[in-house]
C-alpha positions as CSV (number, residue, x, y, z in Angstrom):
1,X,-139.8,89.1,130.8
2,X,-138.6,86.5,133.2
3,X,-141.6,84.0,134.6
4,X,-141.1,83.0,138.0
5,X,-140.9,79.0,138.5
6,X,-140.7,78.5,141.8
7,X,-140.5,80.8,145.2
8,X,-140.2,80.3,148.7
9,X,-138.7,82.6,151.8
10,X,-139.4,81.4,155.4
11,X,-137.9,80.3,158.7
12,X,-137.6,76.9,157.7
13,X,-138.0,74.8,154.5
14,X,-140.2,72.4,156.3
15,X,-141.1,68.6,154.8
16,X,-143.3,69.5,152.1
17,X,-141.5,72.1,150.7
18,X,-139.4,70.0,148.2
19,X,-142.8,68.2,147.1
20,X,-143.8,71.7,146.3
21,X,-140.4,72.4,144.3
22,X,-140.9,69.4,142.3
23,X,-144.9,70.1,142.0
24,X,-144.0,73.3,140.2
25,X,-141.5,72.2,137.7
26,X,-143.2,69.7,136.1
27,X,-142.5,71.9,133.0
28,X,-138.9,70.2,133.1
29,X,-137.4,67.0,133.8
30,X,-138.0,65.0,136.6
31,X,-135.7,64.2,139.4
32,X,-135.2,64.3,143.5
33,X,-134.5,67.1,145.4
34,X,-133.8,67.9,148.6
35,X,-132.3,71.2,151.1
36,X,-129.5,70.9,153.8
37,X,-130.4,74.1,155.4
38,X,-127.7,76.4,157.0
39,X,-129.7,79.2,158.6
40,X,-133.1,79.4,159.9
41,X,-134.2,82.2,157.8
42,X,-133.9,80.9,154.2
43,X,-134.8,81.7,150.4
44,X,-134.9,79.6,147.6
45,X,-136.3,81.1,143.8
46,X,-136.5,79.8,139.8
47,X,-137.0,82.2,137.2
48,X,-136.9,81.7,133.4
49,X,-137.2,83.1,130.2
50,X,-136.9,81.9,126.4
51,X,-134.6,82.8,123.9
52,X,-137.7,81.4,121.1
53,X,-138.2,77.5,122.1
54,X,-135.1,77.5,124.4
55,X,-135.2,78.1,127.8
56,X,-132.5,79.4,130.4
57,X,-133.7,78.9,134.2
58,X,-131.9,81.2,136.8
59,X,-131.8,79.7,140.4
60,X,-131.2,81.1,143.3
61,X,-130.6,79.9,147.0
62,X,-129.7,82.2,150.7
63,X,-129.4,80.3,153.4
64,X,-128.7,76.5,152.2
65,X,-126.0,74.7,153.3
66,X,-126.3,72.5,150.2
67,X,-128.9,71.4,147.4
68,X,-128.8,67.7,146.0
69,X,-130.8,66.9,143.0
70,X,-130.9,63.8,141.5
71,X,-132.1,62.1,138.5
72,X,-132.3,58.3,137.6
73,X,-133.0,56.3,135.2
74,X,-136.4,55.9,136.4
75,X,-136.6,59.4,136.4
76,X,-135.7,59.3,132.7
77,X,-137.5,56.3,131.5
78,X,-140.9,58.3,132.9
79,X,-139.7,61.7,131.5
80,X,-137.2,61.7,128.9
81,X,-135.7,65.2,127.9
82,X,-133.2,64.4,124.9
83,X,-131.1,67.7,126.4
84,X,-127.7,68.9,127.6
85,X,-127.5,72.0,130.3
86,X,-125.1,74.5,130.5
87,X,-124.8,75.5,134.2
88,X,-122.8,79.2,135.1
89,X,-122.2,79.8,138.3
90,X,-122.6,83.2,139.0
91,X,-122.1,82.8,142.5
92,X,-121.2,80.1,145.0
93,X,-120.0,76.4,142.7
94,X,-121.6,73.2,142.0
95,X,-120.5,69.9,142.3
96,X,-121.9,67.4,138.9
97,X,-121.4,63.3,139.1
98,X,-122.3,61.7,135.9
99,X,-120.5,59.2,133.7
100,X,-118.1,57.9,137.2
101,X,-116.9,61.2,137.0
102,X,-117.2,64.4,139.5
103,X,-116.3,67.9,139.1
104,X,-116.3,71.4,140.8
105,X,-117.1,73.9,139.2
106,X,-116.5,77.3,140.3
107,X,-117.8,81.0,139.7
108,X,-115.1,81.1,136.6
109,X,-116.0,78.2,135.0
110,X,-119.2,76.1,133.2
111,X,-119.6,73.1,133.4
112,X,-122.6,70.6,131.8
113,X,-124.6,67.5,132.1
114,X,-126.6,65.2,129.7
115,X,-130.0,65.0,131.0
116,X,-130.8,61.8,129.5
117,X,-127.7,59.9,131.4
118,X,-128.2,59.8,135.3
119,X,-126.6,62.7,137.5
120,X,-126.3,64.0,140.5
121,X,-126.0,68.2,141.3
122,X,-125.1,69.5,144.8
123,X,-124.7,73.4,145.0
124,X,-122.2,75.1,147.3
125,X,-123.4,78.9,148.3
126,X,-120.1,81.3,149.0
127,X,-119.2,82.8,152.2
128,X,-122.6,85.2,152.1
129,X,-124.4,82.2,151.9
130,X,-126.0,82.8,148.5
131,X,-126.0,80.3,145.6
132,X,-126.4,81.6,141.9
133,X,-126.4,79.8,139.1
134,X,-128.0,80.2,135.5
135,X,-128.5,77.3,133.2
136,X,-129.4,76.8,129.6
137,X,-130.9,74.1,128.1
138,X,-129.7,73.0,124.5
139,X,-131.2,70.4,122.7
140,X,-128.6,67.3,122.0
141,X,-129.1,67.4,118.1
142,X,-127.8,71.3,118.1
143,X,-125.0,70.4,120.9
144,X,-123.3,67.4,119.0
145,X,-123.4,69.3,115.7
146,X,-121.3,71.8,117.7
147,X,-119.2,69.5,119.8
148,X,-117.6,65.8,119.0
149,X,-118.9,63.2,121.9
150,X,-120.2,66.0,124.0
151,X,-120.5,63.2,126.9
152,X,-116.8,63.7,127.2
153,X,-117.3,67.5,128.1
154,X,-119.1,66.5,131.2
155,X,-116.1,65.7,132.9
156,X,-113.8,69.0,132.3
157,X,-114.6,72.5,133.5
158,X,-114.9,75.5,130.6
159,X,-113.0,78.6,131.8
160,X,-115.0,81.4,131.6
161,X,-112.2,84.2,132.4
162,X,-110.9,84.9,129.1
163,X,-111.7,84.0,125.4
164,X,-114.7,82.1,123.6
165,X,-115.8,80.6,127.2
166,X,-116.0,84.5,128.7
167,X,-117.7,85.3,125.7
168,X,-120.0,82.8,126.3
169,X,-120.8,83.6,129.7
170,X,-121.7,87.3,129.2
171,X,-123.9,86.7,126.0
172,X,-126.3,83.8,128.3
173,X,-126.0,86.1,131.5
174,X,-127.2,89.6,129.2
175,X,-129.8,87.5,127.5
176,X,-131.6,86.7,130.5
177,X,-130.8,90.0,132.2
178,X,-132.1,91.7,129.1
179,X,-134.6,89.4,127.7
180,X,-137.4,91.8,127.8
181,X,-135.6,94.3,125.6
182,X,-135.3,91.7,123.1
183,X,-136.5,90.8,120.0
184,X,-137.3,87.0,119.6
185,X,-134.9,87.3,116.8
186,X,-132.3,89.3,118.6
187,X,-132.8,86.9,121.8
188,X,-132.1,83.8,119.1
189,X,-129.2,85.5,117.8
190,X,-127.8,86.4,121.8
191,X,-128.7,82.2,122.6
192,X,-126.7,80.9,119.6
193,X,-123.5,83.5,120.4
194,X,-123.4,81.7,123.5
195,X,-123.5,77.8,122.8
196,X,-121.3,78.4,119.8
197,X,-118.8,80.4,122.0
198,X,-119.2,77.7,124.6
199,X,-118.3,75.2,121.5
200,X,-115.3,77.1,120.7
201,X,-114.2,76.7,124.5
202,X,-115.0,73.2,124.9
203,X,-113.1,72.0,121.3
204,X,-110.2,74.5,122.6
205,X,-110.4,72.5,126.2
206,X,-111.1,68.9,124.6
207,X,-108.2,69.5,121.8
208,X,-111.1,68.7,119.3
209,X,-111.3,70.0,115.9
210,X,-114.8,71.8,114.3
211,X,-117.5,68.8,114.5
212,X,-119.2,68.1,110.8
213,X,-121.9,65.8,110.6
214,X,-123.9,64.6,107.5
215,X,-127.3,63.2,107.3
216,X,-126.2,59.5,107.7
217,X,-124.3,60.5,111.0
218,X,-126.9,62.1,112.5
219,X,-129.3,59.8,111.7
220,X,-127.2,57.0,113.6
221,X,-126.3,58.8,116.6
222,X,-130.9,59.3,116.4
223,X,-130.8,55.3,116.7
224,X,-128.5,54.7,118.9
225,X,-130.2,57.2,121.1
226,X,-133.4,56.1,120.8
227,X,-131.9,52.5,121.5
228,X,-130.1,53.8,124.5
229,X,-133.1,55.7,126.1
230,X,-134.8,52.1,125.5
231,X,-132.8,49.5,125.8
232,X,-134.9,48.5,129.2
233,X,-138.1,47.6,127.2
234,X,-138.1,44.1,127.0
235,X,-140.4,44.4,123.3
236,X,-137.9,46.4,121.8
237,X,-137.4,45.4,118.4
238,X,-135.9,47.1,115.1
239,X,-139.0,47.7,113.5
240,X,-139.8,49.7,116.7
241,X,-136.7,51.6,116.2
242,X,-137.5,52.5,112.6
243,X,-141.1,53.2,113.0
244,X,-139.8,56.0,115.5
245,X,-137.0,57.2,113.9
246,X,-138.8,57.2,110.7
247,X,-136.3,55.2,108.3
248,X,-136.8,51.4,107.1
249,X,-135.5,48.3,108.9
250,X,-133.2,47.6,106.5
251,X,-131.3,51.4,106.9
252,X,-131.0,50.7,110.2
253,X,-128.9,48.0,110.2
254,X,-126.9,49.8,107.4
255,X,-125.9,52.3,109.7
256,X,-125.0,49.8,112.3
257,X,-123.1,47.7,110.1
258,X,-120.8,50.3,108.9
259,X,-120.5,51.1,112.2
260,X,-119.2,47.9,113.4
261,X,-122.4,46.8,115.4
262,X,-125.4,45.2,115.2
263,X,-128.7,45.9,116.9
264,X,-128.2,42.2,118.8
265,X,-125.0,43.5,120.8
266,X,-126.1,46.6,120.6
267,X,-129.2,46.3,122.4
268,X,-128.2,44.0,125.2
269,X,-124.8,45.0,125.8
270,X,-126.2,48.8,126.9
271,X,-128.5,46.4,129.3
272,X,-125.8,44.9,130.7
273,X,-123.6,48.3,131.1
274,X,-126.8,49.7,132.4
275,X,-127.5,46.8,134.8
276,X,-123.9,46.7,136.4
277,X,-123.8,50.0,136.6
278,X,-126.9,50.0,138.9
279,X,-125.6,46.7,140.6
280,X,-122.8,48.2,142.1
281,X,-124.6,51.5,142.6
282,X,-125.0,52.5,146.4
283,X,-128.1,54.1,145.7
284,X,-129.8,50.9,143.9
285,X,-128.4,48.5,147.1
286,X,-132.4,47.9,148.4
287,X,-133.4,47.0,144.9
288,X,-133.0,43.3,144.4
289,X,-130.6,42.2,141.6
290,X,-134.0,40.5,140.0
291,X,-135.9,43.8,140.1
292,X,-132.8,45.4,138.6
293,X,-132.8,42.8,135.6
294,X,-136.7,42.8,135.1
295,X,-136.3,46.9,135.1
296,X,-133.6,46.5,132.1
297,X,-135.6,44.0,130.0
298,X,-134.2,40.7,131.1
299,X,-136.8,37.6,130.6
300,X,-135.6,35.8,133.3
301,X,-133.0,35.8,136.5
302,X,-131.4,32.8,135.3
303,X,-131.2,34.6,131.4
304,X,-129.3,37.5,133.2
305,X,-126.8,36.0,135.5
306,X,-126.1,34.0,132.6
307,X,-125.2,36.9,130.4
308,X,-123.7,39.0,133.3
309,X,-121.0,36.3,133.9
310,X,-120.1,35.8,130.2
311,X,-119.2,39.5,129.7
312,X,-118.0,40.3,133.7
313,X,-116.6,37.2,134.8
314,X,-118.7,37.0,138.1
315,X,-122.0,36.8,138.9
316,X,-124.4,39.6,140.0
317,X,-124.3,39.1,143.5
318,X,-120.6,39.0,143.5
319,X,-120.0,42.4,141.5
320,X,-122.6,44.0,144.4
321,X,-120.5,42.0,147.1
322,X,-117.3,43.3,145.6
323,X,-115.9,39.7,146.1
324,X,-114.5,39.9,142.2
325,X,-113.0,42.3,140.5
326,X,-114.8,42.8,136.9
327,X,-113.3,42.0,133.7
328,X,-115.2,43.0,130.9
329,X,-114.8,40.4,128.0
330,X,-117.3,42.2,125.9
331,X,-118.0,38.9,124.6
332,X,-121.2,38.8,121.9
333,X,-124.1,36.7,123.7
């Protein structure tokens, strides 16, 4: 049976009412939220159900003009959820920006977003005004066993109007419709039909081949995650790393070496990705570059701009400025 998350109908959404949203969904991750409303009479609901330990949300929106969520890496540093989400629009589209990249996504399609990377969502209702969208959450362990650098499948759109991404489509929409009906086993069986026949669609999409992993791989891409999710606190060190991903120091850098890196680089070239990326970021521009570099780990202003140049070729205030263009020299610090 489906549990309502979150309702509202009313003449107007009023101030509070995305605190409220946000108040009730603490159950997920966090991010912003907030309603462009279109007419004055408006309705917004969340409903979910489990297929066992995995959840699919269905939301729904009359009356909205647009709904922006937004999640940073503040967001993720105080709630990290080491997920991917599906989202099927059932009615209306949705517009995703992660990784530099944006794309539409329409009624016939699905698209997805890493949770643990920033994004940005804004939904589109159709010409009724309604919005409809339903979205599964799958756990990044089970979608990179399924699909090669899923990160790349944010960018494309799945087709859902024929083939493995159809299938898909009909086996998450009659699992939720039908969840009550269901065995947990049968409601297991329905959620895998469905992220393996959105798989099939994303490999066909991507030109990728079947994705096999062993226990070496997959215990890499667990430190490089943990590294990444991280890399902004300034005490991270490899016995850190090991004590949490439960291997020895020495494994670690193992894994690194055969795959060309080393926790050095490693470690502060995703702070220096992560602090340009934020630098020239419109929605960082009234953080100051030394609040931005603290945030990331830096010991000191002078430590970063130091760093920044090497690899970038300008300094800080010139890649927010814009007076340089960047060259990345990936150079080792």
């Amino acid at each position: 049976m489906s549990e309502i998350v979150y309702e509202f109908s009313g003449t107007k959404v009023g101030m509070r009412q995305p605190d409220d949203f946000l108040a009730s969904s603490t159950n997920s991750f966090a991010f912003d939220i907030s309603f462009e409303e279109l007419r004055p009479a408006v309705h917004i609901s969340n409903k979910k159900i489990f297929a066992g330990s995995f959840p699919l949300l269905r939301s729904r929106s009359v009356g909205y003009a647009c709904t922006r969520v937004h999640r940073s890496w503040e967001h993720i540093r105080h709630s990290p959820h080491d997920t991917y989400v599906l989202r099927i629009p059932v009615r209306g589209a949705v517009s995703l920006y992660q990784f530099g990249q944006r794309i539409d996504v329409g009624e016939g399609e699905i698209g997805l977003t890493y949770v643990n990377a920033p994004f940005r969502v804004e939904t589109r209702p159709n010409l009724n005004c309604e919005y409809l969208v339903l979205q599964a959450y799958v756990p990044t362990h089970m979608m990179r066993d399924l699909v090669p650098d899923p990160e790349r499948i944010c960018s494309s759109r799945i087709p859902t109007l024929a083939g493995p991404g159809r299938l898909a489509k009909q086996a998450f929409l009659t699992l939720f419709e039908e969840a009550e009906h269901f065995s947990q086993e049968l409601s297991m069986t329905c959620f895998s039909t469905g992220l393996e026949a959105f798989a099939e669609a994303a490999r066909a999409r991507s030109g990728l081949g079947v994705h096999v992993t062993n226990g070496q791989n997959k215990k890499l891409r667990q430190v490089l995650d943990y590294i990444e999710l991280h890399s902004s606190d300034a005490g991270l060190t490899v016995e850190k790393v090991a004590h949490a991903c439960q291997i020895s120091q020495r494994y670690i850098h193992y894994l690194l070496k055969n795959d060309n890196k080393s926790f050095h680089e490693l470690l502060w070239q995703g702070r220096l990705s992560r602090a340009h990326s934020r630098i020239v970021d419109r929605l960082y521009r009234s953080q100051s570059i030394g609040k931005i570099a603290t945030s990331l780990g830096f010991k000191s202003n002078a430590h970063f701009s130091r760093v920044f140049r090497k690899r970038f070729g300008c300094s800080p205030r010139e890649a927010r400025q814009g007076k340089k263009p960047l060259v990345d020299a990936a150079k080792g610090l």
